[in-house]
C-alpha positions as CSV (number, residue, x, y, z in Angstrom):
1,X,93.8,122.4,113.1
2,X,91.2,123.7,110.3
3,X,88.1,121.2,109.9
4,X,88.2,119.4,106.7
5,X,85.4,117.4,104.5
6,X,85.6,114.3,102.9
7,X,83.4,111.9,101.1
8,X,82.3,108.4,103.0
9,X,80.7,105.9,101.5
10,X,79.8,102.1,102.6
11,X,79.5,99.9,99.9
12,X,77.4,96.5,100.5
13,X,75.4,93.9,98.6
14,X,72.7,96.0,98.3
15,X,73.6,99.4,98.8
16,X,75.7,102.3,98.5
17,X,75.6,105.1,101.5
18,X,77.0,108.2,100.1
19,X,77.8,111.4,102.8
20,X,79.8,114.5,103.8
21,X,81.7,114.0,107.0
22,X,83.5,116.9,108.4
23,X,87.2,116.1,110.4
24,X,88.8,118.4,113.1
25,X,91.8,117.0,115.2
26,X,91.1,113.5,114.0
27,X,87.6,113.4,114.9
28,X,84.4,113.0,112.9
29,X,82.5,116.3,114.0
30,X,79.6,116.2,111.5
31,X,78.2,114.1,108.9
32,X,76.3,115.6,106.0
33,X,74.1,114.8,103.4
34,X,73.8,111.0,103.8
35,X,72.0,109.5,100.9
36,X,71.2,105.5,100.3
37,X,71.3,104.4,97.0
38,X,70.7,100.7,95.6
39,X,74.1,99.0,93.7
40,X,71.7,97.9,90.9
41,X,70.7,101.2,89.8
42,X,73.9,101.8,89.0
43,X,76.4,100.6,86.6
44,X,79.7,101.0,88.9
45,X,80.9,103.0,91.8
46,X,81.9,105.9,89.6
47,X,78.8,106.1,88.4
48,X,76.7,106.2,91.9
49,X,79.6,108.6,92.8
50,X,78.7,110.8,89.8
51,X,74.8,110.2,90.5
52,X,75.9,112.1,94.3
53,X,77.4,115.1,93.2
54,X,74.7,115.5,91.0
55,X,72.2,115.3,93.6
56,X,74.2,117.9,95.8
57,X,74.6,120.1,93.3
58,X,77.8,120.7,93.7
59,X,81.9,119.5,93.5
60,X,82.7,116.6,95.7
61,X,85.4,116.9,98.1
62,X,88.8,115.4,96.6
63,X,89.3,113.4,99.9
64,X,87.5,109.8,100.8
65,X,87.0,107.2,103.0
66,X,85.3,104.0,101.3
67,X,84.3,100.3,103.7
68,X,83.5,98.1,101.1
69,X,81.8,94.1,101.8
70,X,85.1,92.6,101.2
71,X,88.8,91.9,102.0
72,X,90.6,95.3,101.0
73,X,94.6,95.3,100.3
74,X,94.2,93.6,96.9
75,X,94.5,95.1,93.2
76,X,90.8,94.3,92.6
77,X,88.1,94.2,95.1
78,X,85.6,91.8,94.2
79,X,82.3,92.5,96.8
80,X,80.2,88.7,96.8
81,X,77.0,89.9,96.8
82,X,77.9,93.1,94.2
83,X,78.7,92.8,90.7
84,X,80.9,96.0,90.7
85,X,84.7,95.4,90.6
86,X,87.0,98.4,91.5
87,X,90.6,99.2,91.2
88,X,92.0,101.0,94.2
89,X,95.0,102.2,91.7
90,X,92.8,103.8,89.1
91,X,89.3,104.5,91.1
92,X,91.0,107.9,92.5
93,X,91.3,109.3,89.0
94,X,87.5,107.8,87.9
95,X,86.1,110.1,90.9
96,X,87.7,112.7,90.7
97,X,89.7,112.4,94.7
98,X,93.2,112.7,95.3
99,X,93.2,110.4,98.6
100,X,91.2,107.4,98.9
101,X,91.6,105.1,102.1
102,X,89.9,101.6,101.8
103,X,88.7,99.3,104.8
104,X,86.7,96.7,105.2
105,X,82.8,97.7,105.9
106,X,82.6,95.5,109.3
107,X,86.2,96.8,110.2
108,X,84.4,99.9,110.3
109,X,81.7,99.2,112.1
110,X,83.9,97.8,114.7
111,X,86.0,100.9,114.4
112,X,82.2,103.1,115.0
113,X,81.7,100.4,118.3
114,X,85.5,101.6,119.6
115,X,84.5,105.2,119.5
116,X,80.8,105.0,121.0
117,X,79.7,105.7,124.6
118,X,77.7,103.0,126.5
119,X,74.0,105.1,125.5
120,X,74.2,104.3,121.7
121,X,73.9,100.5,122.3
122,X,70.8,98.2,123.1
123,X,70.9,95.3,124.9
124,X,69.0,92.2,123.2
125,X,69.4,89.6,125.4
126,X,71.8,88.5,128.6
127,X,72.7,90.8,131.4
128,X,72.3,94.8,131.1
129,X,75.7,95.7,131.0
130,X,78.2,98.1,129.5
131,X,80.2,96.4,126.4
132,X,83.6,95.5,128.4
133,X,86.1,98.2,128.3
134,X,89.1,95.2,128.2
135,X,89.0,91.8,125.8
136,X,87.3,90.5,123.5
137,X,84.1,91.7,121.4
138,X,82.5,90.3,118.5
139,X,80.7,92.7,115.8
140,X,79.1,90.7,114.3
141,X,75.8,92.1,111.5
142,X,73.7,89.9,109.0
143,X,72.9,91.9,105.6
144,X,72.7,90.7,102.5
145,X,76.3,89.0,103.3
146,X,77.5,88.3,106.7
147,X,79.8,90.8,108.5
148,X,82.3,89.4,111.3
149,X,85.1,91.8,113.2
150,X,86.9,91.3,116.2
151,X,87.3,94.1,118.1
152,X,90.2,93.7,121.3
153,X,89.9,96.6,123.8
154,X,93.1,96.7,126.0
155,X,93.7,99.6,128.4
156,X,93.0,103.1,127.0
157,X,93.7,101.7,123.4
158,X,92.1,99.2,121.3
159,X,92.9,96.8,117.9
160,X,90.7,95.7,115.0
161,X,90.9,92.5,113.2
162,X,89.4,92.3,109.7
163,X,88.0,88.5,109.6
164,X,85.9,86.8,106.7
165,X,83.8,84.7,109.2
166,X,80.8,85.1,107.1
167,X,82.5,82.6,104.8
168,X,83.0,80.0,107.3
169,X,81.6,76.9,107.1
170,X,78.3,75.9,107.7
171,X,78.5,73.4,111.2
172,X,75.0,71.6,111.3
173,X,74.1,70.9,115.4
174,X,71.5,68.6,114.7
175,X,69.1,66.7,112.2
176,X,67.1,69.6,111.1
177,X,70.5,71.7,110.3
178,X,71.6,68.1,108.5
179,X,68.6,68.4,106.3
180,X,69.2,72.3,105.4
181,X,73.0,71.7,104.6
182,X,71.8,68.5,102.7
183,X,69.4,70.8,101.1
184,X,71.9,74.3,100.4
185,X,74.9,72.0,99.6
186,X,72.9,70.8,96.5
187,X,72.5,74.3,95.3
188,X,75.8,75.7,96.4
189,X,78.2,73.0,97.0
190,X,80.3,74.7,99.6
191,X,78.0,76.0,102.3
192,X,79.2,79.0,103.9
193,X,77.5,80.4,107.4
194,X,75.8,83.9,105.1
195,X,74.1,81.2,103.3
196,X,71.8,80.7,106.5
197,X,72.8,83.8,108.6
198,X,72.2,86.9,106.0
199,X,69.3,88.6,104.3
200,X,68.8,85.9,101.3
201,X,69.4,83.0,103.9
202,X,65.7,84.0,105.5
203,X,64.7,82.3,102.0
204,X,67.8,79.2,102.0
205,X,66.5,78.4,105.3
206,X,62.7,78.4,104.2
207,X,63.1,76.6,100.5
208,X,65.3,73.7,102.5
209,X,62.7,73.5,105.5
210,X,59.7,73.0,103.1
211,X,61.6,70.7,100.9
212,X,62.4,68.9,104.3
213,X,59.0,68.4,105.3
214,X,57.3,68.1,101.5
215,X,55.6,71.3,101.3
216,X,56.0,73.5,98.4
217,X,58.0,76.7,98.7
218,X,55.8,80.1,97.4
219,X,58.8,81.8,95.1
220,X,59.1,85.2,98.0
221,X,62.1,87.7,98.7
222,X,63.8,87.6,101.9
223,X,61.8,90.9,102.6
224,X,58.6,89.4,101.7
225,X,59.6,86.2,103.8
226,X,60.2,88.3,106.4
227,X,56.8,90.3,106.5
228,X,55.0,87.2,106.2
229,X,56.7,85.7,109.5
């Protein structure tokens, strides 16, 4: 079988990742070309797409494979933390690609944990072990939203399961998580778990901890926030 190129891209809260990956026999042999691009400086996903070719120089490939920060199967996808809406039935036409999968960006991931060998992971805490080859394992990654995927290993095969666990409900343990859901539920009414466990929660957890203890909060970014700590 003849290697083919398509387009991938991974569309978050705060980012687009744009590249070139090249498939032989099923496989991802190469990826190209990888480019990172913030949503806000562009208007729409067409228009980041556009943006790309332009900065390859060159026609896109009329095949892609798009993970987007959001349930996928639905007319419109509607990302939380991303004002862009997009139309699976018409986006093929707006860039220019005759076959477009769609999957959710932690299904992905997941998907990317499945196919890696035991080097390209680092333990962070608990035993020093291989990830299970049977059962059970959470991928789980805190960005500017909160990404949740189960992924079940069983013999030589394996099954993904799309979840929207960053939408959960915040479950306070004690008095201090009292005070921050006291605190976020003001603000947000429902409080979901990527209010505290995400990228702009860094600044939720801060603004409800000084408020707790009667300090005044300095107005920071979660990157800020977290140079500071």
């Amino acid at each position: 079988m003849s290697a083919a190129e398509i387009v991938v891209a991974d569309i978050g809260g705060t980012h687009v990742r744009l590249a070139l990956a090249t498939l032989e026999g099923g496989q991802v042999i190469a990826v190209d070309h990888a480019v990172t691009m913030k949503v806000a400086d562009h208007a729409s996903l067409p228009a980041a797409w556009r943006h790309y070719g332009a900065m390859l120089g060159r026609p896109l490939p009329r095949a892609a494979a798009v993970a987007v920060a959001c349930p996928v199967g639905t007319a419109v996808l509607r990302l939380t933390n991303n004002p862009w809406i997009i139309r699976p039935a018409s986006i093929g036409a707006e860039l220019g690609v005759d076959i477009v999968t769609w999957c959710n960006d932690f299904v992905a991931v997941a998907h990317a944990v499945a196919q890696l060998s035991a080097e390209a992971f680092v333990p962070l805490c608990g035993p020093d072990l291989p990830l299970a080859k049977s059962g059970v394992i959470s991928v789980v990654g805190p960005g500017t939203g909160l990404g949740v995927a189960q992924l079940v290993r069983h013999a030589d095969a394996y099954t993904v399961i799309p979840t929207e666990g960053g939408h959960a409900d915040f479950a306070p343990l004690d008095a201090i998580d009292d005070a921050v859901l006291a605190r976020l539920r003001e603000r947000f009414g429902r409080v979901s778990v990527e209010r505290v466990v995400a990228g702009p929660g860094l600044v939720n957890l801060y603004t409800a901890l000084a408020a707790a203890e009667g300090r005044v909060a300095r107005d920071v970014d979660p990157p800020a926030l977290w140079a500071a700590a």
